[in-house]
C-alpha positions in Angstrom: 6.9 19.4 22.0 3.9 20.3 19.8 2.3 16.8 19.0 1.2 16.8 15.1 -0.3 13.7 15.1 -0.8 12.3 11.8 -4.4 11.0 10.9 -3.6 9.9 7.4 -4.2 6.2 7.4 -6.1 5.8 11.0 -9.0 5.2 9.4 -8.3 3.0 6.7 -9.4 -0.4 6.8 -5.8 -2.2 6.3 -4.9 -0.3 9.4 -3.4 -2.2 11.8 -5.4 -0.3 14.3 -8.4 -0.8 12.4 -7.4 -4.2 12.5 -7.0 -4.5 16.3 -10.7 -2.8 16.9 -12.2 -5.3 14.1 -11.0 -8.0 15.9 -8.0 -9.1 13.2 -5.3 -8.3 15.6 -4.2 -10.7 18.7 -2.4 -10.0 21.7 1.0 -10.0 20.8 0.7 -9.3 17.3 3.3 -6.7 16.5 1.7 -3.3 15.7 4.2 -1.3 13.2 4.6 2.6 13.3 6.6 5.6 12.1 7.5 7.9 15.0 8.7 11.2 13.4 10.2 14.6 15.4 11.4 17.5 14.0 13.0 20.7 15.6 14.5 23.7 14.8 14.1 27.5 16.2 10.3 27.7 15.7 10.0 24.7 18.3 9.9 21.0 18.5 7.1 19.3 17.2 6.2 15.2 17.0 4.2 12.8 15.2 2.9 8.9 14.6 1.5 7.6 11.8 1.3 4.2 10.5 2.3 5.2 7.3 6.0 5.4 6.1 5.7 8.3 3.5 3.0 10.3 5.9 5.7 10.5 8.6 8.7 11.5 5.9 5.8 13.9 4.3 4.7 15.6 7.2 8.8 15.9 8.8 10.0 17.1 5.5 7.2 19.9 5.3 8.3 21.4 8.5 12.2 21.6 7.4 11.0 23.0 3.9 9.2 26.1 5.7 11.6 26.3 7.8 9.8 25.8 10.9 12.7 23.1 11.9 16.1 22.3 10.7 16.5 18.8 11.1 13.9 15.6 11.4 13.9 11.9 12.7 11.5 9.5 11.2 11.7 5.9 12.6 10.3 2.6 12.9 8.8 1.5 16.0 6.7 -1.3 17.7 3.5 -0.2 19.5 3.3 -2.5 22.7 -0.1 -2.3 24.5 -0.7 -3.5 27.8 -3.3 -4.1 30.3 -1.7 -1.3 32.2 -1.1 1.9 30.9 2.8 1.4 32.7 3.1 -1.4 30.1 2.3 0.3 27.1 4.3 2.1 25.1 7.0 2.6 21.6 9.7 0.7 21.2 12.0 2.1 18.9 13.8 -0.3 16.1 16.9 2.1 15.8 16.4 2.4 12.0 14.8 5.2 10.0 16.0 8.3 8.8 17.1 11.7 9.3 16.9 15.0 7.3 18.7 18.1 7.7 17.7 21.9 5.2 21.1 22.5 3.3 22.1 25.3 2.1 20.1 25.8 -1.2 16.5 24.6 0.8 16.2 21.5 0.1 15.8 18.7 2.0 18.5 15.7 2.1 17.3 12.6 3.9 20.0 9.8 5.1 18.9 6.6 6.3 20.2 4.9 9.7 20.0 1.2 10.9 20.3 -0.3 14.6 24.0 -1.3 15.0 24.0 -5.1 14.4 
């Protein structure tokens, strides 16, 4: 896919990440992200942020061009590792999806992890 990464928020000082390299992070501390993908005939394309509304703005602008026809923005848990095997996204199985209807718009429905 074609990784849009979102730099909105990297570099603000609340950052979790800005955080972590300021040395107000601790191993273990949970680091809290939106993971959002899109797809549609134009290609697939991804993105992280660590901002809620960048991730729904930045889906939502591909399905209104029509570059894609459907989006997933969800939460996830960055885990780092001393090892790059043991880093990674977890995914919280709740966020939300978007689909283009009929008259162009987008219509976004939320999902949550079965309990």
């Amino acid at each position: 896919p074609r990784v849009a990464q979102s730099s909105r928020g990297a570099h603000r000082p609340h950052c979790q990440a800005s955080a972590a390299r300021a040395g107000g992070l601790r191993e273990g501390d949970p680091v809290v992200l939106w993971l959002w993908d899109a797809s549609g005939s134009d290609g697939e394309y991804a993105g992280v942020t660590d901002d809620e509304g960048q991730a729904l703005s930045d889906a939502e602008a591909l399905i209104a061009d029509g570059r894609a026809a459907a989006a997933r923005v969800e939460l996830a848990h960055a885990h780092m590792g001393g090892l790059w095997i043991h880093s990674g996204y977890e995914r919280t199985g709740s966020g939300l999806t978007a689909v283009r209807t009929a008259d162009g718009s987008v219509r976004w429905t939320r999902f949550y992890r079965p309990a």
